[in-house]
N, C-alpha and C positions, 0 to 999 in steps of 0.2 A: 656706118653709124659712128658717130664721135666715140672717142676710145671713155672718155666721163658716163656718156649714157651710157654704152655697152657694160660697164660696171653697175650700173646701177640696176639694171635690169637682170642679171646674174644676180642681183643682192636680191631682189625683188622673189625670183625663182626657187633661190634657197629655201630647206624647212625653216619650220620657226625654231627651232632645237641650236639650229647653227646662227642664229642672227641673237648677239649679243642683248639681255635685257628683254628679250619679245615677248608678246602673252603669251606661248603655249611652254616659252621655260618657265615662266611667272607660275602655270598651272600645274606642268609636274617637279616645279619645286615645292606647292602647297599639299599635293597628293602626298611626295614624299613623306614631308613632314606631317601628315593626318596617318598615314603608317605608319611612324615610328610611334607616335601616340597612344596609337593602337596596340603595339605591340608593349609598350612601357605597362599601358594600364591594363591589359589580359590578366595577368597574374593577379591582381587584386580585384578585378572580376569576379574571375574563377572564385574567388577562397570567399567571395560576399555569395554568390551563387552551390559554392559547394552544398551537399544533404549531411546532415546531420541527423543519426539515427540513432533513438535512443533503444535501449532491449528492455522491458521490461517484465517482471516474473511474478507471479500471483498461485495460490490455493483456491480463489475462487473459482469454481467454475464454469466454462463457457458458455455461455451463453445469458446468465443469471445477470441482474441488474447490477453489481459490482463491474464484472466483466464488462457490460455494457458503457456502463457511463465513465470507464476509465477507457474504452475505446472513444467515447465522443470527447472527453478532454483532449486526445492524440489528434485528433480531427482540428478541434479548435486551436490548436498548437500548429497545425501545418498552416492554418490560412493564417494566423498571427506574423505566426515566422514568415507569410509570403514563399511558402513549400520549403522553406531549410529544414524545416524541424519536420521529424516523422518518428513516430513514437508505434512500436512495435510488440505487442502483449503476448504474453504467451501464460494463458489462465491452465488451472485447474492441474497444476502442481506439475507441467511439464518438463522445467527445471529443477524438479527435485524440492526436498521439504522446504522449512522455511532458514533451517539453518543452513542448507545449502546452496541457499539464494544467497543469503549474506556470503556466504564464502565465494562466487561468484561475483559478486559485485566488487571484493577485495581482491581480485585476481582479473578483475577490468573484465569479464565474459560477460556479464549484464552492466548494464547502467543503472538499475531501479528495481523496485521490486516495493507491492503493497501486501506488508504482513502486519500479524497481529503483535501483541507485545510480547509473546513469546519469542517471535525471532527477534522481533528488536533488542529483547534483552541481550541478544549476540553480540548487540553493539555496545547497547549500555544497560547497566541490569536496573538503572534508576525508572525506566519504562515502563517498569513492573509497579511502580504507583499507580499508574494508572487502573489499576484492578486491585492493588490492596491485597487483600487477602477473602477467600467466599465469606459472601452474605455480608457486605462490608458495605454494598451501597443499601439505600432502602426506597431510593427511585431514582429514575433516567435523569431527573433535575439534579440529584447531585451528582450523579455521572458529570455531564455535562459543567457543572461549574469548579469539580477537583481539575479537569480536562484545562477551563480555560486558566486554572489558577498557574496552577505547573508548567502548561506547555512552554511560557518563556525559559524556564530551567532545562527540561528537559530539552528542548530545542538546542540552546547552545552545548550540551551535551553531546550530542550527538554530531552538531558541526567542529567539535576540536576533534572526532572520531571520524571528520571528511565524509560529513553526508548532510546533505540540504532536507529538509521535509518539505511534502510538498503538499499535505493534505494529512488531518486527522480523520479520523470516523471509530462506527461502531454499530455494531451489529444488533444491539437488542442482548435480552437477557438468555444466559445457559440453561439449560433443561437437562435433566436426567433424561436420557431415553433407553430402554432396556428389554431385553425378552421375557421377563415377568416383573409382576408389580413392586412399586419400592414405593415407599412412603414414609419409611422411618430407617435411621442410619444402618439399621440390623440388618435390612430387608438386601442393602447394599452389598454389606461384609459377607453375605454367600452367593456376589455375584465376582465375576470378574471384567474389570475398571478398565479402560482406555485411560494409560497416561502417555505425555509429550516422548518419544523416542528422544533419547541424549537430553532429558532435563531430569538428573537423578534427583536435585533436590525433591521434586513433587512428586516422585515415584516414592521416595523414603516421608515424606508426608502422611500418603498415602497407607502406606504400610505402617506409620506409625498410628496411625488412626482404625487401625485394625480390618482394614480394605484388601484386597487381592489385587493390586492393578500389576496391568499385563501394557510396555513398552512398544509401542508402535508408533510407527507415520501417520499422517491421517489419511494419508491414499490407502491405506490398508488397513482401513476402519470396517468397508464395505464388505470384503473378504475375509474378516476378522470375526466377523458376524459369522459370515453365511458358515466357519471352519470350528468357529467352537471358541476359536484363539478370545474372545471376549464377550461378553454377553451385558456391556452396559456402557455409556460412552454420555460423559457431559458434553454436551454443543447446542449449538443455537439451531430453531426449530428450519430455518431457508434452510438449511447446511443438508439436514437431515431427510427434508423433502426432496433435494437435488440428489443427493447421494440414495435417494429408495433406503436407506436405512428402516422406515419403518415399516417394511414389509418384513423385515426379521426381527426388529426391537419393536413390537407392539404397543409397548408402553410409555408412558411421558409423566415424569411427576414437575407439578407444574412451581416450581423453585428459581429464586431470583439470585441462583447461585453465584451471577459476578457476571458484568457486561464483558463483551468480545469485543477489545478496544485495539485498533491498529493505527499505521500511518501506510503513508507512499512516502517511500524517499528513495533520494537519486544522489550518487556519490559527486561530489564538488568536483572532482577530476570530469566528471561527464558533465555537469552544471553547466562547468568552465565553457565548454565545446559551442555552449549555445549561442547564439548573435545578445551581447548583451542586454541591444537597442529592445530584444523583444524577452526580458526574461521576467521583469514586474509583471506584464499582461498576461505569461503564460501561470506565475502565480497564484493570479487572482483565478484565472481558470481552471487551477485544479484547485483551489480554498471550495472555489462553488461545486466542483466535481465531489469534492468530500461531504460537502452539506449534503449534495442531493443522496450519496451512499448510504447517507449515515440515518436520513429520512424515510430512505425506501426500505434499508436493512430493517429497521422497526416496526415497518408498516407491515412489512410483508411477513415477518415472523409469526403475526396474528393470522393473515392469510392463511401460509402454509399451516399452521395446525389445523385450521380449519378445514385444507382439504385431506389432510391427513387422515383428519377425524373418518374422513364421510370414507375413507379407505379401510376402517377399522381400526385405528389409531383410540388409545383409549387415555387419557388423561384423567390423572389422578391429583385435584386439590391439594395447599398445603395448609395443614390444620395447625393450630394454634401450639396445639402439643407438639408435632411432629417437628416443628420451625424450633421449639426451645431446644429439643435434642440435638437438630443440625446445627444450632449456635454452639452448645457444648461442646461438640468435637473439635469447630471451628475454634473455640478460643483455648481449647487443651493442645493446639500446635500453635497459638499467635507467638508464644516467643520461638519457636524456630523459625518464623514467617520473618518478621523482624529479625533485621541484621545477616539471613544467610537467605533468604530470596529476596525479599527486597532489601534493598540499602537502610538502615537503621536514621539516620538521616529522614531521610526523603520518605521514610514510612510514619514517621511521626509526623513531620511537614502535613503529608494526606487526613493524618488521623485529625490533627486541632483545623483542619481546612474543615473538613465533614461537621466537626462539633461547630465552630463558626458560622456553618451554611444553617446547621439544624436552630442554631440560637436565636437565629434572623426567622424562625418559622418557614424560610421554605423548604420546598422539597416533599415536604409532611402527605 
């Protein structure tokens, strides 16, 4: 064979790997380079694919339609988020009261937590507008319209204190319930009171108003009953249903002593954590999770007494007379209400809000 062919066919026989420029170097040069790519963009895969878990902490109890539709806002948050976000509840005071929610949340162990404005006031004591002082509102209409006046104030409050809101609500109106009948303040002052554990203000209210209140949790409402430690407890009537409180407090005087006004909110440090692209949608999904709370909490209040009733629950009217005497007591503490529970401020604010709403005729 000519010594030209013979090279050429040794060139022919070699891999493709050894012949300068061929298609199979052409192809693991393009592999290569589709691996390093891969390898470049993994890291910011991963961190777009990471879970993002939020903890959340509640007094309401499980199972109860609070519980409920703050598990289905976590729901509608994972398919938003496309599974990053996963929102984790943990109802009926598993973490501890509500002030000790808030300190867990300030210590990064929860993310969130939906309390009333008693723990809020942890954060910011301006929350306590929200409720005024008892027998302050005279229907759920002005509940409702001090709520939307304020909340821009209140809100930015609370974010210079590194916490986002994520949902207002409210539970319907308080109810005395008690083991024998009350219907005028007297019938009260020889009982003894559930007040806030670690909120001395309303405990020295209370005492100044000539009341007996006895300091507890409210997980230790039920047992506080069944021990002697109380025998009379303002709360709203689902609470009361859920907890069997009225199989030892028999009685209900039927009093619009101040709605049960909360939020959810979640510390900005955990906010942060969220995929931004999805945090307006998961918003508006807990604003709606708040309506339906705050719809059902009302709805149901009338329920529960209802089935209370047929349990032997006995509700006592409030008469024309009995309501001037409840206001008496109520306004012989409004100036310690003013200025050392609520913000002095932000209490007036409320007060010409309600006169403004009444001057307009509604709410009536």
């Amino acid at each position: 064979m000519p010594r030209g062919a013979a090279r050429s066919a040794r060139a022919r026989s070699l891999p493709g790997r050894a012949r300068r420029g061929g298609p199979a170097r052409r192809r693991a040069v393009l592999l290569l380079g589709l691996a390093a790519a891969w390898v470049l963009a993994a890291p910011r895969l991963a961190a777009a694919d990471k879970v993002v878990r939020l903890k959340l902490g509640t007094l309401a109890p499980a199972g109860t339609s609070y519980h409920k539709s703050v598990q289905m806002m976590g729901e509608k948050w994972r398919k938003e988020s496309g599974g990053v976000v996963q929102l984790v509840v943990f109802p009926g005071g598993t973490q501890g009261s509500e002030a000790d929610m808030v300190g867990l949340m300030q210590t990064g162990n929860l993310d969130a937590a939906m309390i009333t404005t008693e723990g809020l006031s942890q954060i910011d004591k301006d929350a306590l507008a929200l409720q005024i002082m008892p027998l302050a509102f005279r229907s759920l209409d002005e509940v409702d319209y001090l709520s939307e006046k304020l909340r821009p104030k209140l809100e930015a409050k609370l974010a210079a204190k590194g916490y986002r809101v994520l949902f207002w609500c409210d539970s319907g109106w308080v109810r005395f319930f008690s083991k024998s009948p009350v219907v005028h303040p007297d019938d009260l002052r020889k009982l003894k009171v559930f007040s806030w554990a670690g909120n001395a203000t309303q405990y020295d209210l209370w005492k100044a108003s000539g009341f007996h209140p006895v300091a507890l949790e409210t997980s230790g409402i039920a047992q506080g009953f069944l021990s002697g430690t109380i025998s009379a407890v303002p709360t709203v009537p689902i609470f009361a249903l859920a907890a069997q409180l009225d199989t030892q407090a028999r009685h209900m005087l039927e009093i619009n002593w101040g709605p049960l006004v909360g939020a959810a909110v979640v510390t900005q440090r955990s906010w942060e954590r969220v995929p931004e692209a999805a945090r307006e949608a998961m918003l508006k999904i807990a604003d709606e999770a708040g309506r339906q709370i705050r719809a059902a909490g009302r709805a149901e209040n009338d329920a529960a007494v209802a089935a209370m009733v047929k349990r032997g629950l006995v509700v006592h009217p409030m008469t024309p007379a009995a309501e001037a005497e409840w206001l008496a007591v109520v306004d012989g503490v409004k100036d310690q209400i003013r200025g050392k529970v609520v913000p002095a401020d932000v209490f007036d604010e409320a007060q010409r809000l309600l006169r403004e709403h009444r001057a307009g005729g509604a709410g009536k």
